[in-house]
gemmi code that builds the backbone of each chain (N, CA, C; Angstrom):
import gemmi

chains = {
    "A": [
        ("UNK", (20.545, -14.116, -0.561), (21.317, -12.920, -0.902), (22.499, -12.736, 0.058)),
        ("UNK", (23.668, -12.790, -0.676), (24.634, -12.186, 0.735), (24.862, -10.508, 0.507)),
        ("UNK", (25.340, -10.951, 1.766), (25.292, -9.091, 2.509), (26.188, -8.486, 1.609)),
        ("UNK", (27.674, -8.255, 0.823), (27.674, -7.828, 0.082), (26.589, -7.051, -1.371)),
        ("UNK", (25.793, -8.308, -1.359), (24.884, -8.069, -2.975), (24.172, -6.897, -2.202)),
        ("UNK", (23.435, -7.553, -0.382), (22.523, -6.205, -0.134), (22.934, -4.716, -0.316)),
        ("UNK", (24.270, -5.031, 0.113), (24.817, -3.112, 0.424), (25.417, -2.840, -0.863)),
        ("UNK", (25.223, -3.469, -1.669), (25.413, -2.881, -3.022), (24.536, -2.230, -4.058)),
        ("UNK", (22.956, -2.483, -3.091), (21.790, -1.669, -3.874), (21.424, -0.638, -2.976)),
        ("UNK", (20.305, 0.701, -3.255), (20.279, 1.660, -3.343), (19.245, 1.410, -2.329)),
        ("UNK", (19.449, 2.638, -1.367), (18.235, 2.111, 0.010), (16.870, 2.219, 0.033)),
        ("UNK", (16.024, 2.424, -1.346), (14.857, 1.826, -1.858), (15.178, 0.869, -2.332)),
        ("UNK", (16.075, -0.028, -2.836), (15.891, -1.420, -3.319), (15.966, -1.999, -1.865)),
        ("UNK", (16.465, -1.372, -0.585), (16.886, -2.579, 0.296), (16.095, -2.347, 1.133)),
        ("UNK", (15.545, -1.491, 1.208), (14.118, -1.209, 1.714), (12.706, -2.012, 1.696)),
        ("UNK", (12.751, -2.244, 0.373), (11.681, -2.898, -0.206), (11.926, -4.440, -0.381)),
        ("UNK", (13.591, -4.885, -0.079), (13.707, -6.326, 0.309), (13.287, -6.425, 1.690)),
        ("UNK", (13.825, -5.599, 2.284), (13.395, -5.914, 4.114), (12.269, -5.653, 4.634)),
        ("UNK", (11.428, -4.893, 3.828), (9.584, -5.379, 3.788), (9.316, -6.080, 3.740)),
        ("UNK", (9.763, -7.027, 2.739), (8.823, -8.276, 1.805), (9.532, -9.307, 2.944)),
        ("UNK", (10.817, -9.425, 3.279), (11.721, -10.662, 3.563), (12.644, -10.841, 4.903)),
        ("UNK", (12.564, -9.319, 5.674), (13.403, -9.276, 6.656), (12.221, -9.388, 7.787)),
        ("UNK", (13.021, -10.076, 8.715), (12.172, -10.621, 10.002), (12.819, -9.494, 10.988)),
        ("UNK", (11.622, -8.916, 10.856), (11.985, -8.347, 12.440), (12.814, -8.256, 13.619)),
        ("UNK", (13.309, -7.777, 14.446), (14.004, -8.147, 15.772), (13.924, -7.099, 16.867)),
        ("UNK", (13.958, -5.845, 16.708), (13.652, -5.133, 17.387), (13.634, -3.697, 17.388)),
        ("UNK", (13.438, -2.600, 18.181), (13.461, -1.309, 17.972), (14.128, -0.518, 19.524)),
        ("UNK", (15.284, 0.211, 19.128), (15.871, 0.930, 20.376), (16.139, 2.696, 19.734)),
        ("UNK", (16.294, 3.289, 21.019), (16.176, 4.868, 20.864), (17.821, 5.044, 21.074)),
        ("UNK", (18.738, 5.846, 20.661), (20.075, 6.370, 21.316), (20.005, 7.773, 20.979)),
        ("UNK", (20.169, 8.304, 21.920), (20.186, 10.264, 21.207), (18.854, 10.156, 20.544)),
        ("UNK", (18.945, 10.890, 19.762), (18.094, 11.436, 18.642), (17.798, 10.698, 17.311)),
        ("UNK", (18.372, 9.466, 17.577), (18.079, 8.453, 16.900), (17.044, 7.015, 17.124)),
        ("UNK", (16.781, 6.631, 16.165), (15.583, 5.519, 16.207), (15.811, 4.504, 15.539)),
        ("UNK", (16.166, 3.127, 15.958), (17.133, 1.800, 15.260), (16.134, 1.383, 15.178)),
        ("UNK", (16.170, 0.302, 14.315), (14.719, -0.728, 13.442), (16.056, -1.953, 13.266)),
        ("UNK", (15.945, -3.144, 13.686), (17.172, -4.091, 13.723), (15.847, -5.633, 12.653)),
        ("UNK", (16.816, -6.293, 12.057), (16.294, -6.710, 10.846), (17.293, -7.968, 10.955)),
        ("UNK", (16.744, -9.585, 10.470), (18.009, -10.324, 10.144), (17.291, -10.508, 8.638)),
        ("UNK", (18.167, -10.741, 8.087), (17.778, -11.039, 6.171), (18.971, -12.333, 6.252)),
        ("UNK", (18.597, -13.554, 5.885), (19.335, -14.619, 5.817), (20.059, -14.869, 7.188)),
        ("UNK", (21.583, -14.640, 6.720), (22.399, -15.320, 7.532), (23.714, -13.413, 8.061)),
        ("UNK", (22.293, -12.472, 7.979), (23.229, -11.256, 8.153), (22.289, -10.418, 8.572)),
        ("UNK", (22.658, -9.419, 9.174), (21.484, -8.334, 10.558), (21.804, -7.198, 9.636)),
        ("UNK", (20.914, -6.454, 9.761), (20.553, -5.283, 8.809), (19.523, -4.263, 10.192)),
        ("UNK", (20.842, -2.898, 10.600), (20.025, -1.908, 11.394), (20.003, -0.372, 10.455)),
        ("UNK", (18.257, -0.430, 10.580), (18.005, 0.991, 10.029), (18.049, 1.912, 10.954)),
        ("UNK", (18.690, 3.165, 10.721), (18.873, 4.120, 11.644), (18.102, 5.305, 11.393)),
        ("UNK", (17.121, 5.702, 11.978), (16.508, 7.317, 11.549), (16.590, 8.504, 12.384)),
        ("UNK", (17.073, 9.217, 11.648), (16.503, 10.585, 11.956), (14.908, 11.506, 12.568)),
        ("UNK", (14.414, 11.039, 11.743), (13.205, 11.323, 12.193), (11.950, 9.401, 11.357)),
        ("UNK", (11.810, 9.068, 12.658), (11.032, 7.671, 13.035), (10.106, 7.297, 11.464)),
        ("UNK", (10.601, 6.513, 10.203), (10.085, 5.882, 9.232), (9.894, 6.977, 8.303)),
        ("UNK", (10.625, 8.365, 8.937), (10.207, 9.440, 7.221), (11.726, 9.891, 7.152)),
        ("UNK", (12.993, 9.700, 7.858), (14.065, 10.080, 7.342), (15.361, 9.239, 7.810)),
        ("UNK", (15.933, 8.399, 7.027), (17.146, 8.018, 7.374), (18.468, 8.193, 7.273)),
        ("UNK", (18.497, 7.905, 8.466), (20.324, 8.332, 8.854), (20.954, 7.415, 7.746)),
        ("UNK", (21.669, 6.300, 8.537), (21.764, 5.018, 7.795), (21.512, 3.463, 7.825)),
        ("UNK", (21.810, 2.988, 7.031), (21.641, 1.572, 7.180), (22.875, 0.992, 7.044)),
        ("UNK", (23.079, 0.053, 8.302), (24.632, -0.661, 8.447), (24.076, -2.027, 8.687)),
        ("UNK", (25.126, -2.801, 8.189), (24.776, -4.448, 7.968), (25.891, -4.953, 8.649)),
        ("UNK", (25.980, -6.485, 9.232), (26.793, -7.209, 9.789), (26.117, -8.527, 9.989)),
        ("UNK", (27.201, -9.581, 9.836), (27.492, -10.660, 10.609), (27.405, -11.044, 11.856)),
        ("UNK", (27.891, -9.910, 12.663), (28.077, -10.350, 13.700), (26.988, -10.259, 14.567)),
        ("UNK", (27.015, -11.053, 15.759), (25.602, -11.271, 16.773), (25.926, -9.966, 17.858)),
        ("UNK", (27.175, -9.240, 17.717), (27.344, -8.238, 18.251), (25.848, -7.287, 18.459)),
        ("UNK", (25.498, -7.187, 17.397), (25.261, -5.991, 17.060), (23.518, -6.385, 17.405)),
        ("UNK", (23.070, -7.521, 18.041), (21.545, -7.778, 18.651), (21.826, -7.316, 19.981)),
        ("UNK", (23.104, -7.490, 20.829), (22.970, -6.890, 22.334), (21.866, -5.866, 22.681)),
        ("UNK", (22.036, -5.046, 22.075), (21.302, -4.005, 22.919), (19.570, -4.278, 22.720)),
        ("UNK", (19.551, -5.259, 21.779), (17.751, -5.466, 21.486), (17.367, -6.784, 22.216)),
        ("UNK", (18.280, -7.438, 22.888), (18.181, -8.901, 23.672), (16.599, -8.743, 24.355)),
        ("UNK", (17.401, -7.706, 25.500), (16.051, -7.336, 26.338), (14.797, -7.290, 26.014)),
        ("UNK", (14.474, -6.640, 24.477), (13.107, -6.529, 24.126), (12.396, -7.397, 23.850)),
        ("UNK", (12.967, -8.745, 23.724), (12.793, -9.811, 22.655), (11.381, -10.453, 23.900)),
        ("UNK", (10.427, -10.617, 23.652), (9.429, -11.328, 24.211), (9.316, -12.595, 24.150)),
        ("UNK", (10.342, -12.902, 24.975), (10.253, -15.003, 25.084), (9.296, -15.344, 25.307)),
        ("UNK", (8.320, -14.891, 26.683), (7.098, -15.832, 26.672), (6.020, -15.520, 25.865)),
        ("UNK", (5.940, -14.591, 24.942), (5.177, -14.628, 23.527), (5.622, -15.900, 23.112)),
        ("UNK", (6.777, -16.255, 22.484), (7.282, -17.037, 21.181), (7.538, -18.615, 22.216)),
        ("UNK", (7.379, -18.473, 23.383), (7.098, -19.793, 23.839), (5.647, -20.248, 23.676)),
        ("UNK", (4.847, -19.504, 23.939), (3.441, -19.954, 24.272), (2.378, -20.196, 22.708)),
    ],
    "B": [
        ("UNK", (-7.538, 10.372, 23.297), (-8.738, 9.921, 21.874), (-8.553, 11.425, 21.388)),
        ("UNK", (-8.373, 11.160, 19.847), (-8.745, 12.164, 19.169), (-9.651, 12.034, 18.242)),
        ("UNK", (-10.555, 13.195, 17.844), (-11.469, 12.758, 17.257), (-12.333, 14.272, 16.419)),
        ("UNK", (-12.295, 14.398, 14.825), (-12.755, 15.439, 14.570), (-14.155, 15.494, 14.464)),
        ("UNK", (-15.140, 16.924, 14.229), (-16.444, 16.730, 14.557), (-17.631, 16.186, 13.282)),
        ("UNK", (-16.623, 16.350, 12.173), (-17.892, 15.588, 10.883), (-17.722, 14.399, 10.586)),
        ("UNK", (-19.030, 13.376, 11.159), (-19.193, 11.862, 10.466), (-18.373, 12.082, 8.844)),
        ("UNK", (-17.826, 10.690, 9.135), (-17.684, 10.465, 7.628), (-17.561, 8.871, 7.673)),
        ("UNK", (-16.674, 8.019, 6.975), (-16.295, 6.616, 7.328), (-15.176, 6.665, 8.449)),
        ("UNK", (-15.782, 6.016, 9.126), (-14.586, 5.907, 10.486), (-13.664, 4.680, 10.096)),
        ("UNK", (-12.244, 5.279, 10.033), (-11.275, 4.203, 9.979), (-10.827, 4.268, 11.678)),
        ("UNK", (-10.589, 3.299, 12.713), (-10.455, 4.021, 13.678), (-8.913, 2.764, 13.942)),
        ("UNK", (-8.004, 3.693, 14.544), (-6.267, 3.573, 14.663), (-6.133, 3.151, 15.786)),
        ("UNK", (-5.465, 2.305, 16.492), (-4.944, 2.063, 17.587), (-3.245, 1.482, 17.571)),
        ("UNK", (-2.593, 3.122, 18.589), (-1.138, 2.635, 18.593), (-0.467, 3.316, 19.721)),
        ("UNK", (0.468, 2.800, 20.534), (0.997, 3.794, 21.384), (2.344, 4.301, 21.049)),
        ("UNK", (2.631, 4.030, 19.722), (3.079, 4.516, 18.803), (3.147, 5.677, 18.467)),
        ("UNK", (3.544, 7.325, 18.785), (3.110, 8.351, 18.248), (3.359, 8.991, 16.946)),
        ("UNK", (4.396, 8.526, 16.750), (4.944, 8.588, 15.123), (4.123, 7.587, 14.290)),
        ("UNK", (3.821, 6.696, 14.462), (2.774, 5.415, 13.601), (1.900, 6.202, 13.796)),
        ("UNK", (0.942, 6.903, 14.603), (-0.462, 7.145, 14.571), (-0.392, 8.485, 13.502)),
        ("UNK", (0.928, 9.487, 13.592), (0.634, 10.591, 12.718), (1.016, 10.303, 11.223)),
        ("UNK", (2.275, 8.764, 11.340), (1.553, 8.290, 9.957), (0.569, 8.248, 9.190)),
        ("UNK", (-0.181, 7.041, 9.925), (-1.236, 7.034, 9.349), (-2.052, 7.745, 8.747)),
        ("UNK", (-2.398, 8.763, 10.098), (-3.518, 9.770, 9.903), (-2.929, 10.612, 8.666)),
        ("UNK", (-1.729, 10.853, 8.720), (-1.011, 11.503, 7.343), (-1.520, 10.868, 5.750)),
        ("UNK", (-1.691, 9.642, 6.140), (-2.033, 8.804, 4.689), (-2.947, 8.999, 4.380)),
        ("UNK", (-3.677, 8.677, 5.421), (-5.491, 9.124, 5.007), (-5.607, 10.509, 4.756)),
        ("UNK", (-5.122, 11.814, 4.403), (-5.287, 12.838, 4.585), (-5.695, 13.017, 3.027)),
        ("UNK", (-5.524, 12.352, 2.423), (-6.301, 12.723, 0.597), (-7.048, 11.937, 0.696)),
        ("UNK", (-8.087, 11.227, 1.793), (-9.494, 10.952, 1.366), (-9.627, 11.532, 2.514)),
        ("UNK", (-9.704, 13.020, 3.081), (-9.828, 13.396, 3.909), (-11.798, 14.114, 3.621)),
        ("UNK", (-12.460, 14.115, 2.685), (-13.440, 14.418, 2.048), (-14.200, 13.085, 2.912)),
        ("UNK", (-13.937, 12.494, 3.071), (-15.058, 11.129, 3.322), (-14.446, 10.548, 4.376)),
        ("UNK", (-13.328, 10.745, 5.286), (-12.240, 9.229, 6.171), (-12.337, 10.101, 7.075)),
        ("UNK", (-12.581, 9.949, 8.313), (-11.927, 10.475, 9.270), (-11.428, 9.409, 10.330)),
        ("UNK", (-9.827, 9.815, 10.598), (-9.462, 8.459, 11.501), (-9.668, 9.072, 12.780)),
        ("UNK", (-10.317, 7.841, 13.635), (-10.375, 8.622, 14.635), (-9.344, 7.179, 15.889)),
        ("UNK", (-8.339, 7.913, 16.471), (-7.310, 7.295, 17.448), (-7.367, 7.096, 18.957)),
        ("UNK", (-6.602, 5.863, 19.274), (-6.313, 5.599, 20.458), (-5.251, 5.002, 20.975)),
        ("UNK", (-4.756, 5.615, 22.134), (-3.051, 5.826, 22.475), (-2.522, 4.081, 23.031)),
        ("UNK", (-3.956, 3.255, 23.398), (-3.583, 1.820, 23.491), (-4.701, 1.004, 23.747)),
        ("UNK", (-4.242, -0.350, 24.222), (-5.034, -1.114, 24.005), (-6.639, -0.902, 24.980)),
        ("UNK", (-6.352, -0.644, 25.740), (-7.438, -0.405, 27.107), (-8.378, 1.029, 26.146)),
        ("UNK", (-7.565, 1.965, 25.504), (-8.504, 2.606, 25.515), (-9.169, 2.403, 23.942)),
        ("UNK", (-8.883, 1.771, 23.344), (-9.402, 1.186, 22.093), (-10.351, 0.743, 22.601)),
        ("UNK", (-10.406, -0.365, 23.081), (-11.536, -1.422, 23.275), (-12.765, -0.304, 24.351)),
        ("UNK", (-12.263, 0.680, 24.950), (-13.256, 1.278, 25.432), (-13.543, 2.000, 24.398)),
        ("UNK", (-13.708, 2.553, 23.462), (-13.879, 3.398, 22.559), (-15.223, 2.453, 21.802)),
        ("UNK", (-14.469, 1.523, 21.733), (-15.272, 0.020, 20.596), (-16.293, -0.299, 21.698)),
        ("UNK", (-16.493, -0.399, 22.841), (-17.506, -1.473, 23.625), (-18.732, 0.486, 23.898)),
        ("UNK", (-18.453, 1.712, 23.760), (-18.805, 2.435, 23.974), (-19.629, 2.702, 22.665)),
        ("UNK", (-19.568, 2.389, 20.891), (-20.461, 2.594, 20.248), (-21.897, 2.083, 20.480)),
        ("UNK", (-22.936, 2.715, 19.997), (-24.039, 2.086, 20.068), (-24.841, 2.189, 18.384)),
        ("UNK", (-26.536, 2.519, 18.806), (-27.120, 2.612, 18.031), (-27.019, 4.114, 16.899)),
        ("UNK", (-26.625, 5.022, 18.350), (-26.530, 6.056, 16.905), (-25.158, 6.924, 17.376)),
        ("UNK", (-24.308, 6.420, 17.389), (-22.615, 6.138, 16.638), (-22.356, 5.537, 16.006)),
        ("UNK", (-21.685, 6.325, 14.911), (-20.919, 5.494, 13.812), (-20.128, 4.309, 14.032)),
        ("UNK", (-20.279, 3.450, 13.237), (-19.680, 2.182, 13.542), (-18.423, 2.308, 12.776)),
        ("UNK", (-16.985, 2.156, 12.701), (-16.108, 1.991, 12.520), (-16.019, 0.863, 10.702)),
        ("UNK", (-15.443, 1.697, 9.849), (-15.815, 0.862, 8.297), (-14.542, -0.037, 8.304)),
        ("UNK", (-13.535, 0.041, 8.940), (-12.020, -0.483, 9.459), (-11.434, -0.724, 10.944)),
        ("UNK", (-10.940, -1.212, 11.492), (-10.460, -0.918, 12.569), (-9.051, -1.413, 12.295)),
        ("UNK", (-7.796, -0.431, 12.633), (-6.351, -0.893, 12.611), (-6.050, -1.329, 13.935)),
        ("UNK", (-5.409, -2.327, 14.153), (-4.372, -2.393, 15.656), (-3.348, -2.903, 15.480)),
        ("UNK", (-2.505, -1.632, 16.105), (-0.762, -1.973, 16.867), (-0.835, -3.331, 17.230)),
        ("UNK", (-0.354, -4.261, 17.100), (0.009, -5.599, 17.560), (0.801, -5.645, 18.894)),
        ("UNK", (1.594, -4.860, 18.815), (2.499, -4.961, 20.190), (2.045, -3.400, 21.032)),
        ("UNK", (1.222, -3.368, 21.739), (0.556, -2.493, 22.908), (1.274, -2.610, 24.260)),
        ("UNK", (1.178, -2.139, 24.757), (1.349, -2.852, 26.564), (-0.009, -2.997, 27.080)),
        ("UNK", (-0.225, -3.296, 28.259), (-1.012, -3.812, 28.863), (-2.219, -4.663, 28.158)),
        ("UNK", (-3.115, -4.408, 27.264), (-3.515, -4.493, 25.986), (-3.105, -4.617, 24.728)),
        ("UNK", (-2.988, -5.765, 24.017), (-2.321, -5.831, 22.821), (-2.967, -5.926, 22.032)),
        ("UNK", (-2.665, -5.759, 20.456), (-3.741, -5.993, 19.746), (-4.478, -7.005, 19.577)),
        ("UNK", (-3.650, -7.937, 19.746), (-4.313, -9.437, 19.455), (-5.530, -9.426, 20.391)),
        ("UNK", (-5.635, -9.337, 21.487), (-6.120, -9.162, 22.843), (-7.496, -8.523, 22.394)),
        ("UNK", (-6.756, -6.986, 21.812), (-8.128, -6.670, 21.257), (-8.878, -6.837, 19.939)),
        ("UNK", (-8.601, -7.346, 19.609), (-9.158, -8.425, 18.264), (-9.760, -9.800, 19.092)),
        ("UNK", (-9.421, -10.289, 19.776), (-9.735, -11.522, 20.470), (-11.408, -10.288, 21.261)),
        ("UNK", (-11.011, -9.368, 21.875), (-12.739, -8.458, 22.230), (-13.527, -8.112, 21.203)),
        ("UNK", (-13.411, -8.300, 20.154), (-14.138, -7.082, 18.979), (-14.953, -8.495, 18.517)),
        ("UNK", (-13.822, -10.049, 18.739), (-15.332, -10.719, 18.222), (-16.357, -11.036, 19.167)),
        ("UNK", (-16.135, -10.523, 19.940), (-16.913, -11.248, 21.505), (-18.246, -9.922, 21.215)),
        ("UNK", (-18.005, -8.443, 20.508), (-18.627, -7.741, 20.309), (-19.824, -7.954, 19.057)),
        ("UNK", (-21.101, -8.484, 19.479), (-21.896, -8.747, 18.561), (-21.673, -7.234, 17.216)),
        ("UNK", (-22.227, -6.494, 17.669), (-22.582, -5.356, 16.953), (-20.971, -5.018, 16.050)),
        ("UNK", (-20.326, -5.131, 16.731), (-19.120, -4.983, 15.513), (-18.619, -5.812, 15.165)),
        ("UNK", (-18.703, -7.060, 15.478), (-17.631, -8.341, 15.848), (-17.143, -8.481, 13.993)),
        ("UNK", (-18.394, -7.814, 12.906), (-18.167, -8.130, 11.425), (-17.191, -6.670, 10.732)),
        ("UNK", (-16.520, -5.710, 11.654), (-16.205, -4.933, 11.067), (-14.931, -5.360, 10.745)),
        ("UNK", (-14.194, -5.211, 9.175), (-12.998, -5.661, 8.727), (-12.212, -5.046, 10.199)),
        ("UNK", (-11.038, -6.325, 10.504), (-9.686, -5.590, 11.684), (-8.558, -5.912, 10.734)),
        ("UNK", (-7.536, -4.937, 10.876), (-6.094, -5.296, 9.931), (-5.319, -5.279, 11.630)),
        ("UNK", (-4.150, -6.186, 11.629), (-3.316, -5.528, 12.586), (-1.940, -5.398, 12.288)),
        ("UNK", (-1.609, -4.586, 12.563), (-0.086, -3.985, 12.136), (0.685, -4.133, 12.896)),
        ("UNK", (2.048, -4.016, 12.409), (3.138, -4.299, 12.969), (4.376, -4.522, 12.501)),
        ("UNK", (5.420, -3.889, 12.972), (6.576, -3.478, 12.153), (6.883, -5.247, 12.016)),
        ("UNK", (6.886, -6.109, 12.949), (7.130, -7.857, 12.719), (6.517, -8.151, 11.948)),
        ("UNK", (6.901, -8.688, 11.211), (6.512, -9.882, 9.945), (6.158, -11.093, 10.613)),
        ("UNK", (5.845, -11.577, 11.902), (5.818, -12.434, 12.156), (4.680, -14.157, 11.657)),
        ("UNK", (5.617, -14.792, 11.567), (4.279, -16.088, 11.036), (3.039, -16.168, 11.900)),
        ("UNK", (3.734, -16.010, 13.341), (3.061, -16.056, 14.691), (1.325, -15.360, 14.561)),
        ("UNK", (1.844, -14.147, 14.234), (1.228, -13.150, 14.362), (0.308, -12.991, 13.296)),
        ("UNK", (0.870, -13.626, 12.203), (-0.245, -13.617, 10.448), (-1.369, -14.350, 10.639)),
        ("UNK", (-0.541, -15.963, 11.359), (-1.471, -17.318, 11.846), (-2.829, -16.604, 12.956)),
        ("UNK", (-2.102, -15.577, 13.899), (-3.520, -15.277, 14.851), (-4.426, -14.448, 13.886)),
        ("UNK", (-3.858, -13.539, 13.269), (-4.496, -12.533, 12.569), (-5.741, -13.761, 11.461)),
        ("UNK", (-5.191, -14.399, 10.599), (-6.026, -15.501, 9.746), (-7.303, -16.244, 10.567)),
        ("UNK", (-7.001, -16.749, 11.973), (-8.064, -17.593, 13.208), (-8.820, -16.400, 13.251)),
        ("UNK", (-8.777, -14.989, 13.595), (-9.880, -14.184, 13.936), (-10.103, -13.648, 12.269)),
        ("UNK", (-9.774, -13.864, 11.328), (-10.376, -13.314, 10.505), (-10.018, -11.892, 10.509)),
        ("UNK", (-9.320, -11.704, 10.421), (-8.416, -10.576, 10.576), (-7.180, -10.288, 9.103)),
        ("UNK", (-6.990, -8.981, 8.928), (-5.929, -8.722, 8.231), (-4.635, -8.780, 9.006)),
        ("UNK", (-3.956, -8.652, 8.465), (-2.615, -8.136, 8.582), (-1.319, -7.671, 7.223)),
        ("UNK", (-1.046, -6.090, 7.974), (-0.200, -5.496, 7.100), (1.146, -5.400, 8.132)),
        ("UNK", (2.050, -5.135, 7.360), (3.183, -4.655, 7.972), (3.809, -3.265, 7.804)),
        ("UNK", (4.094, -2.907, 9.207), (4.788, -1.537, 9.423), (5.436, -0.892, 7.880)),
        ("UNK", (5.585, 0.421, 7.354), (6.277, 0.461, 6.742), (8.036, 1.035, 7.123)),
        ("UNK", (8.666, 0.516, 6.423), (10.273, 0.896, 7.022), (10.340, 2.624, 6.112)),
        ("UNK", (9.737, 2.990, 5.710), (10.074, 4.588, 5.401), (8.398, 4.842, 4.637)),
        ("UNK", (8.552, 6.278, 4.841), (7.419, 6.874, 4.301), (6.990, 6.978, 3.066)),
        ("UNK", (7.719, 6.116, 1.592), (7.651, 6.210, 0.775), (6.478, 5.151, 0.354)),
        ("UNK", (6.656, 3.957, 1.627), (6.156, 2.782, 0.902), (4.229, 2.921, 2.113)),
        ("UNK", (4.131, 4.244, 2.484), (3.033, 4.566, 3.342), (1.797, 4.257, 2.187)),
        ("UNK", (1.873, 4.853, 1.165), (0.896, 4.933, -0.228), (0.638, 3.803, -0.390)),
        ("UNK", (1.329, 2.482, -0.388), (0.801, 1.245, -0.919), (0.540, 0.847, 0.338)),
        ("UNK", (0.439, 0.681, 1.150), (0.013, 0.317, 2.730), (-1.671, 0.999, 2.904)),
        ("UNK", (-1.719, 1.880, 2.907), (-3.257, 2.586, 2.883), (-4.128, 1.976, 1.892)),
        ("UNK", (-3.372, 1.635, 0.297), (-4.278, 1.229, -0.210), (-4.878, -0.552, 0.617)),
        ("UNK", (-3.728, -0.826, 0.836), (-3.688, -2.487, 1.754), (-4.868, -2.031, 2.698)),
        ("UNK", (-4.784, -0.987, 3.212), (-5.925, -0.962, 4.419), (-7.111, -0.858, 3.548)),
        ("UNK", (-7.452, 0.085, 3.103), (-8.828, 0.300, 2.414), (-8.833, -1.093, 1.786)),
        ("UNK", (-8.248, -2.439, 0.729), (-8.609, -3.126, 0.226), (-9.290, -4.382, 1.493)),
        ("UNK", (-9.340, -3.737, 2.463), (-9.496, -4.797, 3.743), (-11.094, -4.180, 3.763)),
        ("UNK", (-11.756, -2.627, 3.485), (-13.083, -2.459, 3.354), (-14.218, -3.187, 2.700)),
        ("UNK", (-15.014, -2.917, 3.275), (-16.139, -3.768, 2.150), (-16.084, -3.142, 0.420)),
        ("UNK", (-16.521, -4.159, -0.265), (-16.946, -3.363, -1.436), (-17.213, -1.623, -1.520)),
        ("UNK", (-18.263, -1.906, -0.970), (-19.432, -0.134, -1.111), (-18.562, 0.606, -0.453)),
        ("UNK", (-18.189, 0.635, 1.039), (-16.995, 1.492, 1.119), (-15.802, 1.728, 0.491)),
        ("UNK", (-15.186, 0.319, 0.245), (-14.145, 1.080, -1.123), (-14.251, 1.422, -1.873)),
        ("UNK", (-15.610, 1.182, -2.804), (-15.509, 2.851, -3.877), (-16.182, 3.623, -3.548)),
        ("UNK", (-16.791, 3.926, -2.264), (-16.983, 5.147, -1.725), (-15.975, 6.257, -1.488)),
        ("UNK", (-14.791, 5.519, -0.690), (-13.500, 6.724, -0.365), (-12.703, 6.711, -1.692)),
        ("UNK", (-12.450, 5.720, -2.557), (-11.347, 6.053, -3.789), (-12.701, 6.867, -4.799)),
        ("UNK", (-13.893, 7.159, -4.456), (-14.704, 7.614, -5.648), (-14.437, 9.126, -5.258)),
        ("UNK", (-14.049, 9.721, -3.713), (-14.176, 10.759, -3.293), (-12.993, 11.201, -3.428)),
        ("UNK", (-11.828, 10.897, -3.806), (-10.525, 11.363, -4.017), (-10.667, 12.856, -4.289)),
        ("UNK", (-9.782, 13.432, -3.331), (-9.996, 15.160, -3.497), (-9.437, 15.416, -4.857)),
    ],
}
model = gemmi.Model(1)
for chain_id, residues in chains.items():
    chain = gemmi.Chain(chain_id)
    for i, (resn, *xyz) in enumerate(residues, 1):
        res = gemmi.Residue()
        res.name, res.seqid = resn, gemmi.SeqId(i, " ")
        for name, pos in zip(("N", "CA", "C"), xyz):
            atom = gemmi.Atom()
            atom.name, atom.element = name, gemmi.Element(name[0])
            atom.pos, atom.b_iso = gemmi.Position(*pos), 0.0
            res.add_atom(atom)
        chain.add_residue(res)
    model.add_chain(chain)
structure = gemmi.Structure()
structure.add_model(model)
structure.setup_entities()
């Protein structure tokens, strides 16, 4: 799927792709907000909430590797080595 | 630990998660007639909760675990629960917002479930049923027979 087709469906359809198909990456707090960071193919997908898996702000998509910085840190290398 | 005072089927939660744990307990709240979840804030105090049942405490008809804990992780405590004769056969699911292969592969070696986190509260309803289908027979149509 490219990232166009994703942000062109309704955030229960893209919801329910990034259940079934999006790999994980990480989770960070800013303000009063709660990020859920996602890669789907060859494009990063961050959910943003309001209140933690019952209300969302939004969901913004990108290309770029920009947008893993701030979840680097969390990433548990010596899990995924061992 | 929280914990209310009438036996019923113990689904029992482990997350240090505080928004995941009032999930949950939110889901289970329409088989609230027969389920009571009873919680723990992580891994250390799960497994004390679990090595503390005996002969006349309820034994747990489910056990959920957070996958990613600190000090205690779930895996960790799934890797104790089989070392636990007396429960070592109670269904474990472990959760976790990762999809990971990693993590499915450990979950499959212990005989274990695994569900994944839900990304909004809509998709909580089909996740609970995922947990209960991890019960034995007799308990699952025990709690879907008791539907308030």
């Amino acid at each position: 799927m490219k990232m166009s087709e994703f942000e062109s469906l309704s955030h229960h359809e893209q919801l329910a792709i990034l259940y079934q198909d999006g790999v994980y990456i990480g989770k960070r707090r800013t303000g009063e907000l709660t990020r859920l960071l996602f890669q789907l193919e060859a494009f990063y997908i961050e959910i943003s909430y309001r209140s933690y898996r019952k209300a969302i702000h939004k969901i913004c998509c990108s290309h770029s590797t920009v947008i893993l910085e701030p979840y680097l840190e969390q990433i548990e290398i010596e899990y995924l080595v061992t | 630990m929280v914990k209310s005072t009438i036996p019923k089927n113990i689904v029992f939660y482990a997350d240090d998660d505080t928004d995941d744990l009032e999930l949950v307990k939110d889901a289970f709240d329409k088989f609230t007639n027969n389920v009571e979840v009873v919680t723990a804030k992580d891994g250390v105090q799960a497994l004390a909760y679990l090595q503390s049942l005996n002969d006349f405490t309820l034994t747990p008809c489910l056990i959920i675990l957070d996958v990613n804990m600190p000090i205690l992780s779930g895996r960790d405590v799934l890797r104790k629960i089989k070392e636990i004769p007396s429960i070592s056969s109670v269904p474990v699911v472990l959760f976790s917002t990762s999809s990971s292969a990693l993590d499915k592969e450990f979950a499959k070696k212990y005989n274990a479930g695994f569900v994944t986190k839900p990304l909004d509260i809509s998709q909580m309803k089909m996740i609970t049923e995922l947990f209960i289908d991890h019960c034995s027979d007799e308990i699952k149509r025990n709690i879907r027979r008791h539907l308030q």
